[in-house]
C-alpha positions as CSV (number, residue, x, y, z in Angstrom):
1,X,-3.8,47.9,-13.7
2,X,-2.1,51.2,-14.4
3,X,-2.7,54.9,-13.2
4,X,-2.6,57.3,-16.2
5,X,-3.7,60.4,-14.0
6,X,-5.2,61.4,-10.7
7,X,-8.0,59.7,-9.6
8,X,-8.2,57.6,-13.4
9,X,-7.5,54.0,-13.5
10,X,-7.2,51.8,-17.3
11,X,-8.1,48.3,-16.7
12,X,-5.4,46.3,-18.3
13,X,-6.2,45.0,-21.4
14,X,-7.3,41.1,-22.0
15,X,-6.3,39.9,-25.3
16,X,-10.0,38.5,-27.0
17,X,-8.3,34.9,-27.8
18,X,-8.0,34.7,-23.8
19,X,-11.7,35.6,-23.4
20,X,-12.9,33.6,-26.0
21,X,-10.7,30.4,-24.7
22,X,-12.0,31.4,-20.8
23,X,-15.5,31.3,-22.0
24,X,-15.8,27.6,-24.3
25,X,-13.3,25.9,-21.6
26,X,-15.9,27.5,-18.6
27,X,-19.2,26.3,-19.7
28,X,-18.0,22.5,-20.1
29,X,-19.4,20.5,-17.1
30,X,-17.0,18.7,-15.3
31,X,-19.4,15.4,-15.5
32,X,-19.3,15.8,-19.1
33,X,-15.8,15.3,-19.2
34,X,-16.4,12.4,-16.9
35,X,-19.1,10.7,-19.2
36,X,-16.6,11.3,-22.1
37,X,-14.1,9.3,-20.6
38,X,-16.3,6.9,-19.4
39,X,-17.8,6.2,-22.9
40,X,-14.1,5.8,-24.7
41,X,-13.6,3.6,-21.9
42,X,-17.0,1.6,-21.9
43,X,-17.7,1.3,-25.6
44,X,-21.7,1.9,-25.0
45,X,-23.7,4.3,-22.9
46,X,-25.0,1.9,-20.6
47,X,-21.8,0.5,-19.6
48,X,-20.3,3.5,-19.2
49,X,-23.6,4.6,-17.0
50,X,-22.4,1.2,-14.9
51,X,-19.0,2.2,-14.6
52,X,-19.7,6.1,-13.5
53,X,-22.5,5.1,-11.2
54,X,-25.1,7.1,-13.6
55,X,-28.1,6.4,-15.1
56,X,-28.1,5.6,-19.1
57,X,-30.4,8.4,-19.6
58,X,-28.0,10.8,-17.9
59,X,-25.1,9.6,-19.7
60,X,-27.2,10.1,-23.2
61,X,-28.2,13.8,-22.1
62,X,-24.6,14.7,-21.2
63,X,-23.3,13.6,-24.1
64,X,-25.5,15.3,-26.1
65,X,-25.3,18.5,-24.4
66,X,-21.4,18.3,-24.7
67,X,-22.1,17.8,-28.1
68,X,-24.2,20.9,-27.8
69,X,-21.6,22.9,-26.2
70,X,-18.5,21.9,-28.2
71,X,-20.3,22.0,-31.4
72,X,-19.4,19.0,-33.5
73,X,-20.5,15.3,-33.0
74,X,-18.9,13.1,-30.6
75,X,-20.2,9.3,-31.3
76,X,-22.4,7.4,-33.5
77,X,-24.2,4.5,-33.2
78,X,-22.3,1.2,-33.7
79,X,-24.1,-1.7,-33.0
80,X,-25.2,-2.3,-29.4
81,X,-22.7,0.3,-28.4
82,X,-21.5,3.8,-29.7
83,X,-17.9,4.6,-31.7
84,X,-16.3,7.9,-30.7
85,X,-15.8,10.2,-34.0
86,X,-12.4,11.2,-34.3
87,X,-13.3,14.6,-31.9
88,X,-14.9,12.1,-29.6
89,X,-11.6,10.2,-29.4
90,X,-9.7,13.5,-29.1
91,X,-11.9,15.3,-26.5
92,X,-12.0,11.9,-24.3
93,X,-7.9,12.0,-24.1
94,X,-8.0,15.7,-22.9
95,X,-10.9,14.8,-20.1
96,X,-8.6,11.7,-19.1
97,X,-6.1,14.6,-18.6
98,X,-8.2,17.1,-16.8
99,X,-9.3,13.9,-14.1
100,X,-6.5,13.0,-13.3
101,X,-5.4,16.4,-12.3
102,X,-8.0,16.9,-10.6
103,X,-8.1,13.7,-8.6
104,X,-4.2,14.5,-8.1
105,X,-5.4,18.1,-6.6
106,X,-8.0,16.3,-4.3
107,X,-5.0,13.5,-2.9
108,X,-2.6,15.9,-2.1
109,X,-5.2,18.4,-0.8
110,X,-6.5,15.8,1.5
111,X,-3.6,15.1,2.8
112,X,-3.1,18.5,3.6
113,X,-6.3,19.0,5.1
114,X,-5.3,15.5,7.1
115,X,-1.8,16.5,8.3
116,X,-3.2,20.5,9.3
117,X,-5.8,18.5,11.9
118,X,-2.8,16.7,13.1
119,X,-3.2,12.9,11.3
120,X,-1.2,10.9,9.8
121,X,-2.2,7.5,8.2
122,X,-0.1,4.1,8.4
123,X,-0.7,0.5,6.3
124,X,1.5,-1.7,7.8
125,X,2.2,-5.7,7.5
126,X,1.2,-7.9,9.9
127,X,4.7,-7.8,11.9
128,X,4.9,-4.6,11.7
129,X,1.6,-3.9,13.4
130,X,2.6,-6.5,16.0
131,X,5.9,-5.3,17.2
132,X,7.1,-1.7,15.6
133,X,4.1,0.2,15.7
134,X,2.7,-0.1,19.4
135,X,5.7,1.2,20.4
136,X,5.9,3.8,18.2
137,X,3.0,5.0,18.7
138,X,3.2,5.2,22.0
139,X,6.1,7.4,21.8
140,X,4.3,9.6,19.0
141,X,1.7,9.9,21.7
142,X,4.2,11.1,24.6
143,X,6.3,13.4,22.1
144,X,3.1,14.8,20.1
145,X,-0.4,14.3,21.8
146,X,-1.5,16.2,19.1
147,X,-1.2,13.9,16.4
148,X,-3.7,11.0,15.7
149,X,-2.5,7.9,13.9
150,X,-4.6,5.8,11.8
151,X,-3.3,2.2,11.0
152,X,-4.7,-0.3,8.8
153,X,-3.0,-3.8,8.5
154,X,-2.9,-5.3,5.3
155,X,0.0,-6.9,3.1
156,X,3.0,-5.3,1.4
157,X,1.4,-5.4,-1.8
158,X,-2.0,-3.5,-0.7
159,X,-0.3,-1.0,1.4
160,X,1.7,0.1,-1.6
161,X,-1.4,0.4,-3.8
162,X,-2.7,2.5,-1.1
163,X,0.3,4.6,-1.1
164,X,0.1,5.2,-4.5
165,X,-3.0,6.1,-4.7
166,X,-3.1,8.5,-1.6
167,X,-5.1,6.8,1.1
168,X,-2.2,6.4,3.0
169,X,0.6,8.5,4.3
170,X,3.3,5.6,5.1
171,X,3.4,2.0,3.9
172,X,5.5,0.0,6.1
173,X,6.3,-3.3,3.5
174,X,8.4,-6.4,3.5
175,X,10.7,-6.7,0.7
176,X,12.8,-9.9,-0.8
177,X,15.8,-9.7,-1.8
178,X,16.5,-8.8,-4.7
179,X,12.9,-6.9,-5.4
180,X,12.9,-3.0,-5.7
181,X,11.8,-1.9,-2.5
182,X,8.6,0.1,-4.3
183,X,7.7,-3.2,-5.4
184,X,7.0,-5.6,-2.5
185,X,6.5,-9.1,-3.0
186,X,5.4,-11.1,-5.7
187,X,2.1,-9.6,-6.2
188,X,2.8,-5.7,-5.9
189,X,1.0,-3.8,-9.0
190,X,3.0,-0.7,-9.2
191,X,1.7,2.1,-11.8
192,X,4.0,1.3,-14.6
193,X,3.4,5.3,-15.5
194,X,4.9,6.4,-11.9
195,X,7.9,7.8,-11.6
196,X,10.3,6.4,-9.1
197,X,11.1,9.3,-7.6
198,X,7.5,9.6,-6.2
199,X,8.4,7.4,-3.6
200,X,10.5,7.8,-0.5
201,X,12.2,4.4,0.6
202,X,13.5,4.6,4.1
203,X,14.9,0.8,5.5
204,X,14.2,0.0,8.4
205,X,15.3,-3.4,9.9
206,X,16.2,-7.0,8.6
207,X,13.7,-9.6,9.6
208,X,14.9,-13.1,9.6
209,X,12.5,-16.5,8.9
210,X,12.2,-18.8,11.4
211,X,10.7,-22.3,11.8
212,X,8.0,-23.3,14.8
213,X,8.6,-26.3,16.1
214,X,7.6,-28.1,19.4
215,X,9.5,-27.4,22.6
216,X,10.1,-31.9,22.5
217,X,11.0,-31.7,18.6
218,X,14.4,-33.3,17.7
219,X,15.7,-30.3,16.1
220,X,14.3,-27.9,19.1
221,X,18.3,-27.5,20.8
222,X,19.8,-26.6,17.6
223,X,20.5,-22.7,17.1
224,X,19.4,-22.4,13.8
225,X,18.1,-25.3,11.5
226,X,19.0,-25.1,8.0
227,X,15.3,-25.9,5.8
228,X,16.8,-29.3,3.9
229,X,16.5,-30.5,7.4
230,X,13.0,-30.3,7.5
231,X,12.0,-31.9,4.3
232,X,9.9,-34.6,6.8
233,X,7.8,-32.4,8.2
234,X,4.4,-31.6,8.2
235,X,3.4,-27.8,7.9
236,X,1.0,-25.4,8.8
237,X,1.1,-22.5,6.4
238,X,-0.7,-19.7,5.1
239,X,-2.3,-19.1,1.6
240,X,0.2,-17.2,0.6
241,X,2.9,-19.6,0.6
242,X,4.3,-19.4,-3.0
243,X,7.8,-17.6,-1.6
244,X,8.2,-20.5,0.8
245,X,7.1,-23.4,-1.6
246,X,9.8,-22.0,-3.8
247,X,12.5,-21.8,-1.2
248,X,11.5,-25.3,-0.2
249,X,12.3,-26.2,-4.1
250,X,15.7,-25.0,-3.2
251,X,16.7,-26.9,-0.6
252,X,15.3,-30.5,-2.6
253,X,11.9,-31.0,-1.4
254,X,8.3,-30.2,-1.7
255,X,6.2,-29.2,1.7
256,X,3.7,-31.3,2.9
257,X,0.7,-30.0,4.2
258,X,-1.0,-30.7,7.6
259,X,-3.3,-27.5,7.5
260,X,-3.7,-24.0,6.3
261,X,-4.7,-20.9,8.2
262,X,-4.0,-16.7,7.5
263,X,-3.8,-16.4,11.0
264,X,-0.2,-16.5,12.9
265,X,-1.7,-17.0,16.1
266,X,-4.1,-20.1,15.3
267,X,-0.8,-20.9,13.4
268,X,1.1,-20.7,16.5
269,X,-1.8,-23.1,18.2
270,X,-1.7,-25.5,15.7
271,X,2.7,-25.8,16.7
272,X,1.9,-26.1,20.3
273,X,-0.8,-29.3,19.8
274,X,2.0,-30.8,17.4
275,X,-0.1,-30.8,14.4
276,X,3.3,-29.4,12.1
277,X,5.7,-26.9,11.7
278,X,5.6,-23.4,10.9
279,X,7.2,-20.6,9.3
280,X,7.5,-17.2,11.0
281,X,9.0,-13.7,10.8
282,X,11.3,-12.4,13.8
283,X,9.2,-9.6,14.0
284,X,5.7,-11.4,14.4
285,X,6.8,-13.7,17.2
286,X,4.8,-13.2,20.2
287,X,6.3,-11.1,23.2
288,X,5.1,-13.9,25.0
289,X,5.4,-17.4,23.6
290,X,4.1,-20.5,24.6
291,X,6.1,-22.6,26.3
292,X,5.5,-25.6,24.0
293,X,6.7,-24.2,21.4
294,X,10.5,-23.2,20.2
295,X,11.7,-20.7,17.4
296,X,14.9,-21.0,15.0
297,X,16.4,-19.0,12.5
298,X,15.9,-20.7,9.4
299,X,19.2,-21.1,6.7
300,X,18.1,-21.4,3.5
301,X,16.0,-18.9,3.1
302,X,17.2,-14.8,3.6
303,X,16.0,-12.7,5.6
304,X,13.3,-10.4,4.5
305,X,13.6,-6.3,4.9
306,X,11.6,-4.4,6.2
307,X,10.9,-0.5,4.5
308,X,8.7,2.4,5.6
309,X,7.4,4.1,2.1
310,X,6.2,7.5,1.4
311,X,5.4,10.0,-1.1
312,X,8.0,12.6,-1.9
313,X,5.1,15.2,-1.1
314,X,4.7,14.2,2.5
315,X,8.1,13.4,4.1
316,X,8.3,17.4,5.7
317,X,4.7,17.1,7.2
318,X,4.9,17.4,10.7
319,X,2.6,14.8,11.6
320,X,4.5,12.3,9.2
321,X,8.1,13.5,10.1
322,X,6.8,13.2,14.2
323,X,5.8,9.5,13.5
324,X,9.0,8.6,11.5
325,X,11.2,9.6,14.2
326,X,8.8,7.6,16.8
327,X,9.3,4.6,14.3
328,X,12.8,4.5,14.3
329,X,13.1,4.8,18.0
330,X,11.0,2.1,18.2
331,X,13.6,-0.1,16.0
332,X,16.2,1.2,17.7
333,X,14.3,-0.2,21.1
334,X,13.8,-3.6,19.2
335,X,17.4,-4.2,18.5
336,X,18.2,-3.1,22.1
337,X,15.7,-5.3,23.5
338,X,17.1,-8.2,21.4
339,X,20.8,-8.4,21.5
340,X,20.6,-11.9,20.5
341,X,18.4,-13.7,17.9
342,X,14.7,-12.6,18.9
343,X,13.7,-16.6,18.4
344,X,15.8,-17.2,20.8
345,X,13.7,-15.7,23.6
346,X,11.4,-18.5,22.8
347,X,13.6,-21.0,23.7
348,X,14.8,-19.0,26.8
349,X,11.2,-18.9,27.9
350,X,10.4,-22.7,27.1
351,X,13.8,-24.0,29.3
352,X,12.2,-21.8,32.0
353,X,9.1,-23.1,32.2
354,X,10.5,-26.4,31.6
């Protein structure tokens, strides 16, 4: 505004394109953008009605109003289906545009809204959840009680998904060598469209393989046992054994198969009754092993890492910068507490009880 005299005030002028551009971009409907996408992407109103959870009546009456409202035609008839016009084809590349800002607003927004009540939310590996987090947690809780932590287990691969797509705040991933840490194991699907720099990678501790064995097995008093040394053995593994298989090709011989479980505690069972061997991480060994069973550091096969991911948007939140802290303390306790190799411990414990 500007004051030309006492008491007399000029509003400041708006240039007629501006109104004109205000008004056509104000009255389209933000689920007519959606059904415009959803047709280019579809190929046929009821497919698209499938894929945006409308009805094909709806989609047909939004499309014709937005026809309405931009005032040239949008799709024909082709077919079964429809064939965007070249306007069609245009107008659904803005409205893919206009989503995914708007879904990018609503992700970061929520994690505002999450981090201002005092939240913070973790998908973590199994190992992780097992033997870092408790502990961190716990000193989260002492240092903040402020802050609530959701955690979520699931694999390296799904946690980063969830990072990416903001439905989690920290991913906390196991990483071979050689992979990029923002592209965890074999199966990761990173957005080929996403900019490195998105994600924070903060390492947090090397986790090395070991092989279950019974506490009476001939190999149980060695200190580590390299894998071509167990090309005789039966296994229990898990269904995701591809990395181990391959490793196993490495050192001259293919595993054989005694029984397959997800589960590393039913794994751990199935070692004790002398059904097979198994392969475990450091981290996921229990604090309290059975004493018919004996972990060693496999040779053969490196070590895995293990990284916490973020989002460059998040790393100064409070709530996330409280729990990193807690996190690394908590490493910092699991080195302490395990001078020597953690598989180790579980032979300790079986010559004890022995």
């Amino acid at each position: 505004m500007s004051v030309e005299g006492a008491g007399t005030i000029r509003p400041i002028r708006i240039f007629p394109a501006c109104i004109n551009t205000f008004y056509s971009v104000h009255v389209l409907d933000i689920h007519q953008l959606a059904v415009i996408a959803g047709v280019a992407r579809a190929g046929s109103y009821t497919a698209a009605a499938e894929l945006l959870g409308y009805t094909q009546p709806a989609v047909s009456y939004r499309m014709r109003s937005l026809e309405r409202t931009i005032g040239v035609q949008l799709a024909v008839r082709s077919g079964r289906g429809v064939r965007l016009t070249p306007a069609g084809h245009r107008l659904a590349q803005h409205a893919e545009v206009v989503l995914s800002a708007l879904g990018a607003v609503e992700d970061e927004f929520r994690t505002y809204a999450a981090h201002a009540r005092g939240m913070v939310r973790v998908s973590a590996i199994h190992s992780a959840c097992a033997s870092l987090l408790p502990g961190a947690v716990a000193r989260l809780r002492s240092a903040r009680p402020d802050v609530q932590v959701v955690l979520e287990r699931a694999t390296s691969p799904d946690a980063y998904r969830a990072l990416r797509d903001g439905t989690t705040d920290v991913a906390l991933v196991s990483v071979r060598d050689g992979a990029r840490p923002d592209d965890p194991g074999t199966d990761a699907d990173p957005d080929p469209g996403a900019a490195e720099a998105e994600v924070v990678d903060l390492p947090l501790i090397s986790d090395p393989r070991c092989v279950l064995l019974p506490v009476d097995h001939p190999l149980a008093d060695l200190r580590t046992i390299p894998l071509s040394a167990l090309a005789d053995e039966s296994w229990v593994l898990d269904e995701d054994r591809d990395e181990f298989t391959a490793a196993c090709a490495r050192a001259g011989f293919e595993p054989r198969t005694a029984a397959i479980t997800n589960d590393p505690a039913t794994a751990h069972d199935l070692v004790a009754h002398g059904v097979g061997a198994a392969v475990a991480e450091g981290l996921a060994l229990p604090p309290r092993p059975d004493p018919r069973v004996v972990a060693r550091p496999l040779r053969g096969w490196p070590p895995r890492r293990v990284h916490a991911l973020l989002r460059a948007g998040t790393t100064r939140a409070p709530a996330v910068e409280a729990l990193l802290t807690a996190l690394r303390e908590a490493v910092d306790d699991h080195r302490a507490a395990n001078g020597d190799p953690a598989p180790l411990r579980l032979a300790r414990a079986a010559e004890a009880a022995g």
